[in-house]
N, C-alpha and C positions, 0 to 999 in steps of 0.2 A: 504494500500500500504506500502511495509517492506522499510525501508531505513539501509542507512548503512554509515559510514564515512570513507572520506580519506583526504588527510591532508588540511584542508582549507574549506571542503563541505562536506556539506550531501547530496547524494546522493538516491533519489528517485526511489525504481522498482517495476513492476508487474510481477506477476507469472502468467500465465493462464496455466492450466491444466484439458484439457478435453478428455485426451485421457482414452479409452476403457480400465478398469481392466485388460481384456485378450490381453490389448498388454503389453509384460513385458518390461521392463528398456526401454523406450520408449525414444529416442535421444531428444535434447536441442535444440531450436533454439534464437538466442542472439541477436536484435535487434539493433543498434544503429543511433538514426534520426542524422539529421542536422543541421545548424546553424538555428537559431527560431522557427523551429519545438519542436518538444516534443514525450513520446512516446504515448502517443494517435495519431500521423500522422498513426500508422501501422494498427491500428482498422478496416479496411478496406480487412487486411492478413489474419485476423483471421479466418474466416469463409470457408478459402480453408485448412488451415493449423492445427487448434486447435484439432483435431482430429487424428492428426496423430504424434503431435511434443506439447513436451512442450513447451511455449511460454512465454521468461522469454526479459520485455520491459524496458527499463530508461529513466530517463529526465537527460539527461548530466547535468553536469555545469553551473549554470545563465542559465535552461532552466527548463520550467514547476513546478515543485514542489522538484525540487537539487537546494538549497540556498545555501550562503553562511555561514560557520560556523568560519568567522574570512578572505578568499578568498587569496588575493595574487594572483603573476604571476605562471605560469603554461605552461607546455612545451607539445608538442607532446609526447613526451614520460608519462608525467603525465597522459594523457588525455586515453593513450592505457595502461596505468595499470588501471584506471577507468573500463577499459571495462571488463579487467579480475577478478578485484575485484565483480566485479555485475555475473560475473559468477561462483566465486568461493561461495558469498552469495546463490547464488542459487542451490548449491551443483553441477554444473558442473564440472568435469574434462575435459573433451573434449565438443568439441559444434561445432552446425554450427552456423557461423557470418555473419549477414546480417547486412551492413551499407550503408546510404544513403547522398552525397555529401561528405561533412567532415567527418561524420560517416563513410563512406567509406574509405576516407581515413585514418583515425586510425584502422578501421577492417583491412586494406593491410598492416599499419603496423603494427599491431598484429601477424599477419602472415609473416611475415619477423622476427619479435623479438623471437616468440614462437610458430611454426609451427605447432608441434606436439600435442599444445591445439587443433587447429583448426580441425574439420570433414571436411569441405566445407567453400569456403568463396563466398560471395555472394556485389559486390560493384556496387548501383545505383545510375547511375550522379554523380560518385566519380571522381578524380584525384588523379593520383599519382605524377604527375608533378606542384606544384601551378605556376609553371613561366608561365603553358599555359593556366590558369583562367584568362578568361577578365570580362568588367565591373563589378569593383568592387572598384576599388580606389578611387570612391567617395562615397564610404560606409561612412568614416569619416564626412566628409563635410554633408552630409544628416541627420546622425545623430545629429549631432552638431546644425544643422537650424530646423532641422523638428522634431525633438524627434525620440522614436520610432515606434510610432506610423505611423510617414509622412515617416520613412525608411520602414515598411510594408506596407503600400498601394504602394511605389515604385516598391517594390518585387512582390508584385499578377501579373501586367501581364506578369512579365519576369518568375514565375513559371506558369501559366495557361494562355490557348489561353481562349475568351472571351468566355463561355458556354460551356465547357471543365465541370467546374462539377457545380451543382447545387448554388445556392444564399446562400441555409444553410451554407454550406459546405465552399464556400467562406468566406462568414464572421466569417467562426470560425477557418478558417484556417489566417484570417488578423490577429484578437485578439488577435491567440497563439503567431503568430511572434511577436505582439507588449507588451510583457510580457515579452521578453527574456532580462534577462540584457545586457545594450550595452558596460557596460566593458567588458563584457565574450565577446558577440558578435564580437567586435574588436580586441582584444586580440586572438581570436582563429584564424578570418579571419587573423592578420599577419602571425601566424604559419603555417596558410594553402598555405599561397599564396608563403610562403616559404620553403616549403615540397620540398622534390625531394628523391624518392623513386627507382628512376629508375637504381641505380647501382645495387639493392640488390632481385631484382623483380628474379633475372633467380634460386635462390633458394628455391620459395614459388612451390614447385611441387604437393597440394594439389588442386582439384577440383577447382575451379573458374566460376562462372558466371557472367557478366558484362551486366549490364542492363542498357540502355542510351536511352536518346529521340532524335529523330532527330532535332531539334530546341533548345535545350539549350543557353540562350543567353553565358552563362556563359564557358562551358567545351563541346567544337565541337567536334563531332562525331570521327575526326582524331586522337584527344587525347588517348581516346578511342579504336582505333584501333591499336594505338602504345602501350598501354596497354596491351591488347590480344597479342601481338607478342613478348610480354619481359617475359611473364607469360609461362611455360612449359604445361600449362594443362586448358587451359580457353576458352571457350566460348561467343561471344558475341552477345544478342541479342536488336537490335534498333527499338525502335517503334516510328510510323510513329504519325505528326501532334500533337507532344507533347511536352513539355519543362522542365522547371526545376522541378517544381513537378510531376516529373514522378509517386514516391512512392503512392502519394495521389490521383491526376484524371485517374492512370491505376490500383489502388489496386489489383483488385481481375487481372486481365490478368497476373502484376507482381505476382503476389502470384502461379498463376496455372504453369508460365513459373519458377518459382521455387521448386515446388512441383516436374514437372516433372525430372528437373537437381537433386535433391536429390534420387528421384528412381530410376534414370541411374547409381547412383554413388551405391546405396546400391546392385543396381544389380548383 
């Protein structure tokens, strides 16, 4: 797995490349997970997608295998040159960006900052507004009493309804949460919760797909549709009986309802 530096971190990424010699200059797709995830959450994408898209994945900041190389505070704005750094390491010029919660919201503002990097932007269970993210303010407090560990088992049932995805799956989806640093972890949820992206939304006029669960405890459906209406060119699709890990217990549905919005666009 190639890493690369930006100021304070090494930054962690994978390539997967299994597209066909006879398809030439075969388009990018750019990954970016969530708060405690990593990118192994997308492992699930691949199997719709490797075939048609180069698939280039990271573990953000204080997540997965991106340590600190000396760390510091860090701004929104840090966080969405990270994303363009990991695609400039990957020889992209342009790309499409898929992000998921906060990943999303630094994919929106990527696309607000440098439009004309983006092919497509793709934002799931994301916000552009952190005023309208609930339960979360006792993030602090939980980490503080429960480590991180007792802050991810809080998280599994607000991301999955109970048998939503398998026992493997679950316990390896607690782990990766409780791995993430909870400096980073804190530190990004205040940047999040103090986002507001919505004056700058009516310029992003490339492709758009929003992809939301109906149950999110966190980012309600409404948010989301105030989203699709500030966007010039977006789509929004809500799946039913799902929550905050949409990316993870709908992989392969999210993957196919993305494959298809990419072939609408190149059509």
């Amino acid at each position: 797995m190639p890493s690369l530096s930006v100021p304070g971190w090494t930054l962690h990424f994978e390539i997967t490349d299994l597209v066909p010699p006879w398809r030439e200059t075969p388009e990018t797709i750019v990954f970016h997970h969530g708060l405690g995830a990593s990118a192994a959450t997308w492992a699930g994408w691949l199997p719709v997608l490797a075939g048609r898209y180069r698939i280039v994945r990271f573990d953000m900041r204080g997540h997965g295998r991106s340590v600190a190389g000396g760390g510091g505070e860090f701004t929104l704005a840090d966080l969405t040159r990270d994303l363009f750094a990991v695609a400039d390491a990957a020889g992209c010029e342009r790309f499409h960006a898929v992000g998921e919660s906060m990943g999303g919201t630094i994919a929106l503002n990527a696309a607000v900052q440098q439009p004309r990097r983006l092919r497509t932007l793709t934002v799931s269970n994301g916000a552009h507004l952190g005023a309208s993210i609930r339960s979360v303010l006792d993030w602090d407090a939980i980490v503080a009493e429960r480590g991180m560990a007792g802050w991810s088992a809080h998280m599994m049932e607000r991301r999955f309804f109970p048998g939503a995805i398998p026992q493997a799956m679950w316990r390896w989806y607690e782990r990766e949460q409780a791995r993430a640093s909870p400096q980073v972890l804190l530190s990004a949820l205040r940047l999040l919760v103090g986002a507001d992206l919505s004056g700058s939304l009516g310029g992003v006029a490339l492709p758009v797909l929003l992809l939301h669960p109906d149950s999110s405890p966190f980012i309600p459906v409404a948010t989301m549709a105030d989203l699709q209406a500030r966007l010039p060119n977006a789509r929004l699709r809500v799946f039913a009986h799902a929550r905050h890990g949409l990316p993870f217990s709908h992989a392969r549905a999210c993957a196919e309802e993305l494959l298809r919005f990419l072939e609408a666009t190149e059509a």
